[in-house]
C-alpha atoms as a printed R data frame, in Angstrom:
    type eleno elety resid chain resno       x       y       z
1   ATOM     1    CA   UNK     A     1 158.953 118.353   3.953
2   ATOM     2    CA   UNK     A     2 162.558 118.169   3.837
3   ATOM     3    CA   UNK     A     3 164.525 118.631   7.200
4   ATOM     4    CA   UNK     A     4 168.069 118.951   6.564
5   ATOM     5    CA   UNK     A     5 170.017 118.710  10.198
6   ATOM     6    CA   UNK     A     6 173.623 119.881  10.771
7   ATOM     7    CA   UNK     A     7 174.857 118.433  14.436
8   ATOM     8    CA   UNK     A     8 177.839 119.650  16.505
9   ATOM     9    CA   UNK     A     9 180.073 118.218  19.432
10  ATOM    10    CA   UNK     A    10 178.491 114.861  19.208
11  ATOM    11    CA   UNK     A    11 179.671 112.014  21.108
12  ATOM    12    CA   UNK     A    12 182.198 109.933  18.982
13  ATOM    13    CA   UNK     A    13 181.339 106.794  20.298
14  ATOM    14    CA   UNK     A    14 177.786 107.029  19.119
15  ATOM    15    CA   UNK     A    15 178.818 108.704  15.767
16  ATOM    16    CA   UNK     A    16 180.926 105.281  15.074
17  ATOM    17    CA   UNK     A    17 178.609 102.912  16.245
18  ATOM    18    CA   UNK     A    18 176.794 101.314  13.235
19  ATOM    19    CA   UNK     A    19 174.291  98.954  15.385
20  ATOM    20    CA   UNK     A    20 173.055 102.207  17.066
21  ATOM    21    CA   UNK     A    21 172.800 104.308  13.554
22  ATOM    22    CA   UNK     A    22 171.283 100.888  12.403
23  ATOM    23    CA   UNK     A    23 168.582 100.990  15.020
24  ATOM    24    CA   UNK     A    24 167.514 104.480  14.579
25  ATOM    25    CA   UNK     A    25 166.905 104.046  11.159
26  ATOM    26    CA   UNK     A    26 164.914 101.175  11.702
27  ATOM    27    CA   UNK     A    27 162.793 102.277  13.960
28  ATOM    28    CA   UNK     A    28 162.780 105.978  13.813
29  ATOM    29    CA   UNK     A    29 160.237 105.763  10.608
30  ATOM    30    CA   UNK     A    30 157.126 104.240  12.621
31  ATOM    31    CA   UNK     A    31 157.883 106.880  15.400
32  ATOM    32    CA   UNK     A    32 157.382 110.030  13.312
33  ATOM    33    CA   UNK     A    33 154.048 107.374  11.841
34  ATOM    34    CA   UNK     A    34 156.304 106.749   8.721
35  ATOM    35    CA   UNK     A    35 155.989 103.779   6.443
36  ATOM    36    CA   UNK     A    36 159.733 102.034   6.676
37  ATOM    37    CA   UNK     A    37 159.774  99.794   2.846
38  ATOM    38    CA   UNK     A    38 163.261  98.328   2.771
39  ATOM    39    CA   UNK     A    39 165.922  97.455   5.831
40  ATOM    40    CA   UNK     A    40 168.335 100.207   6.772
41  ATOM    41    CA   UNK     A    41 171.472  99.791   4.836
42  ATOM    42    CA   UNK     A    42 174.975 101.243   6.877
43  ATOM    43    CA   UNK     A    43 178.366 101.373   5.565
44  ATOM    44    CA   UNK     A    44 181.623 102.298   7.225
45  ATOM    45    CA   UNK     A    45 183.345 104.527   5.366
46  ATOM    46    CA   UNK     A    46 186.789 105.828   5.088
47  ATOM    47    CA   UNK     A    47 188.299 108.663   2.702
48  ATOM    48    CA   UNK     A    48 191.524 109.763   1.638
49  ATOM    49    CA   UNK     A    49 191.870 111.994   4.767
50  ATOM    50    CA   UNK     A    50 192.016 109.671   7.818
51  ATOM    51    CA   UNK     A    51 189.766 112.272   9.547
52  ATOM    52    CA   UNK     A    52 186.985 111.953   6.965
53  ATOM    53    CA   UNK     A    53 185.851 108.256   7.805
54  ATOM    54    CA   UNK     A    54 182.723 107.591   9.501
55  ATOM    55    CA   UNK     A    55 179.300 105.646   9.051
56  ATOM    56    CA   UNK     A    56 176.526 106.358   6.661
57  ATOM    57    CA   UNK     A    57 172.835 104.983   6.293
58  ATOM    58    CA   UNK     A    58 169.582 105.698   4.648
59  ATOM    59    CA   UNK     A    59 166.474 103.604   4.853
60  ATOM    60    CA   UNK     A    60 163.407 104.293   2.259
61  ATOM    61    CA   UNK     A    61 160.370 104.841   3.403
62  ATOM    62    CA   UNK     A    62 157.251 105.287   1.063
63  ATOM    63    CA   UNK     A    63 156.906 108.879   1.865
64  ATOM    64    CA   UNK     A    64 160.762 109.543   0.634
65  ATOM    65    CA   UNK     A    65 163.910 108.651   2.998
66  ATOM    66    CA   UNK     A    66 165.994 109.323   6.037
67  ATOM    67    CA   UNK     A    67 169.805 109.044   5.932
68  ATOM    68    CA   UNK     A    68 172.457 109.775   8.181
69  ATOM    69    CA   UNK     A    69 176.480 110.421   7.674
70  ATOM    70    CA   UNK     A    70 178.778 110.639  10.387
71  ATOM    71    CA   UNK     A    71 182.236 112.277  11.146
72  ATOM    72    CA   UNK     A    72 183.171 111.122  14.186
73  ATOM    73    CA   UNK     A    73 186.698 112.925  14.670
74  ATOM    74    CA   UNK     A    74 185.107 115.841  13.639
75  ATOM    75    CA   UNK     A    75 182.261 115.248  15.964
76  ATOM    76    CA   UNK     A    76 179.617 116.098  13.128
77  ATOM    77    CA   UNK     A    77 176.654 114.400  11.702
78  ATOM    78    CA   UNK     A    78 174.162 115.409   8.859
79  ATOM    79    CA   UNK     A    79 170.450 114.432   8.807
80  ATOM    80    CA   UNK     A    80 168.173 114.522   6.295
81  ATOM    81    CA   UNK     A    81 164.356 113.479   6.535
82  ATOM    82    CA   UNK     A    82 162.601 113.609   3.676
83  ATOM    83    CA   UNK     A    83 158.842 112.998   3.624
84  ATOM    84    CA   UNK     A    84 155.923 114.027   1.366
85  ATOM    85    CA   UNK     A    85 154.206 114.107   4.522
86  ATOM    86    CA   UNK     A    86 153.980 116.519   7.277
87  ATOM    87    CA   UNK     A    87 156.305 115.293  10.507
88  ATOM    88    CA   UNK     A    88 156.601 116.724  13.849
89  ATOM    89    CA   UNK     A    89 160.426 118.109  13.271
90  ATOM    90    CA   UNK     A    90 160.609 119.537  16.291
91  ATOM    91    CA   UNK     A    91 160.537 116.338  17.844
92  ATOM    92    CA   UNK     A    92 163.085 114.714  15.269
93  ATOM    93    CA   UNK     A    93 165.665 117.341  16.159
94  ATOM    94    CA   UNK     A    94 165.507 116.849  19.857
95  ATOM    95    CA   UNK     A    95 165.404 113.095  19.265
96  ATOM    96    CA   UNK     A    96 168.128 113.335  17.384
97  ATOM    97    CA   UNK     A    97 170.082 115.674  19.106
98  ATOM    98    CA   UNK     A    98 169.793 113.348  22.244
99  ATOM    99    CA   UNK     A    99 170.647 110.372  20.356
100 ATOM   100    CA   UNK     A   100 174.412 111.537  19.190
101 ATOM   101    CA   UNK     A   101 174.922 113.573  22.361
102 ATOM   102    CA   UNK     A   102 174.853 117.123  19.950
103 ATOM   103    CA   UNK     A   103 175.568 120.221  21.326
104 ATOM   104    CA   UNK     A   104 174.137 122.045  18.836
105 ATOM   105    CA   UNK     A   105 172.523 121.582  15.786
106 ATOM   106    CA   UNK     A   106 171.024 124.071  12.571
107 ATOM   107    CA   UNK     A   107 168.431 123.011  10.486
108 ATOM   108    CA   UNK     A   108 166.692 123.943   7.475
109 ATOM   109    CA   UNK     A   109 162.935 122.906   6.314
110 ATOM   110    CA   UNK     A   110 162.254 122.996   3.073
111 ATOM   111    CA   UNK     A   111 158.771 122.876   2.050
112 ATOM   112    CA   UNK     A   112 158.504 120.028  -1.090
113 ATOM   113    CA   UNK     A   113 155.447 119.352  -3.619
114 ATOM   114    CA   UNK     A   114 153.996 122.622  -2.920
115 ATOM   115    CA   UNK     A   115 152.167 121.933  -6.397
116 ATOM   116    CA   UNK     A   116 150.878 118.336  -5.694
117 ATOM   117    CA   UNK     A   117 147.175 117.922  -5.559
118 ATOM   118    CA   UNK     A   118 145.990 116.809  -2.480
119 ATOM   119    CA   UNK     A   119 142.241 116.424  -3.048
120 ATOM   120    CA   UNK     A   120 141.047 113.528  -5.447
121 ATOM   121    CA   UNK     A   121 139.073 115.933  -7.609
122 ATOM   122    CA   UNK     A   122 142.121 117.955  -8.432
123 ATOM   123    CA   UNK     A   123 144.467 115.080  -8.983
124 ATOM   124    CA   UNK     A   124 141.327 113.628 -11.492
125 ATOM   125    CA   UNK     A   125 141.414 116.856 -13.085
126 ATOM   126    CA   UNK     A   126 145.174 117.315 -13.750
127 ATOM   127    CA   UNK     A   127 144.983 113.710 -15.278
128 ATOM   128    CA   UNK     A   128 142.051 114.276 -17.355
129 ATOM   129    CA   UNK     A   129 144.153 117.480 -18.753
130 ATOM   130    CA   UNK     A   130 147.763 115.692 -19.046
131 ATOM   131    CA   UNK     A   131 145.508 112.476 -20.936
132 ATOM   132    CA   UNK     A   132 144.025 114.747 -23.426
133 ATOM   133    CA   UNK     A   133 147.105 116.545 -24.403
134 ATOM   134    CA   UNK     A   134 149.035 112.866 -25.002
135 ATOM   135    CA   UNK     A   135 146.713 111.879 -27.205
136 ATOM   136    CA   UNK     A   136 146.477 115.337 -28.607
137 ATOM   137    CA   UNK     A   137 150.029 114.922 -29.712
138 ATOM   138    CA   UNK     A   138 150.212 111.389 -30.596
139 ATOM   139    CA   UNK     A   139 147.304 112.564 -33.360
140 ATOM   140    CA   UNK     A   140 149.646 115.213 -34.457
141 ATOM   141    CA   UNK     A   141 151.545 113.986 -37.464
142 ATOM   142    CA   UNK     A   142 154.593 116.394 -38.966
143 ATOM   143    CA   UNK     A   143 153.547 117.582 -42.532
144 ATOM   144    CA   UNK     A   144 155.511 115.738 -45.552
145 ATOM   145    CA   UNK     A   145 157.899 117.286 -47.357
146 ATOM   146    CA   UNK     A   146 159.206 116.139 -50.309
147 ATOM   147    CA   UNK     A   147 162.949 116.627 -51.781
């Protein structure tokens, strides 16, 4: 699952404040029963416009990442959780929403690995199929031609 989140009117103060985007990202992951495998990293940023600086952090997680980017003059944050495992994301949006002080917020879910095996016997069986056609080609030797 991918949820992209698009927030609006959110309170500047907590859009600039790095200790509280720092916190959420470290401690967000065990909430939704992720797996949190490095420290949050959070920069402040500014651009060449004075109204595009903000803050921006991701922490990885084993089942993908979460990062945020804030606009605080522009009252605006995006979102992004991405997990190769199933989340309650209508708690995440009014968690987050609540968090920044949003007054409104669109999302998108996109559905990821809709191909990945999730029983042992196909994932055995895929490997089984991708093993024999390595060695199938490594066997395969270009014919010789002569000048």
């Amino acid at each position: 699952m991918h949820l992209v989140i698009d927030g609006y009117g959110g309170d500047a103060e907590k859009l600039q404040d790095k200790d509280l985007i720092y916190h959420i990202l470290d401690s967000y992951p065990a909430q939704i029963d992720m797996t949190k495998i490095s420290a949050p990293v959070v920069f402040r940023y500014v651009g060449p416009k004075p109204e595009d600086w903000g803050i921006s952090g991701f922490v990885i997680i084993a089942e993908s990442h979460i990062s945020i980017h804030t606009f605080p003059e522009r009252a605006y944050v995006n979102i992004d959780i991405f997990s190769c495992k199933g989340f309650d994301t209508d708690r995440a949006m009014m968690d987050l929403q609540s968090w920044f002080g949003l007054k409104e917020i669109r999302c998108q879910l996109l559905e990821r690995g809709l191909e990945y095996p999730h029983h042992l016997e196909v994932a055995a069986s895929m490997v089984k199929e991708e093993r024999r056609d390595t060695v199938a080609l490594r066997s395969y030797r270009l014919p010789q031609f002569s000048p």
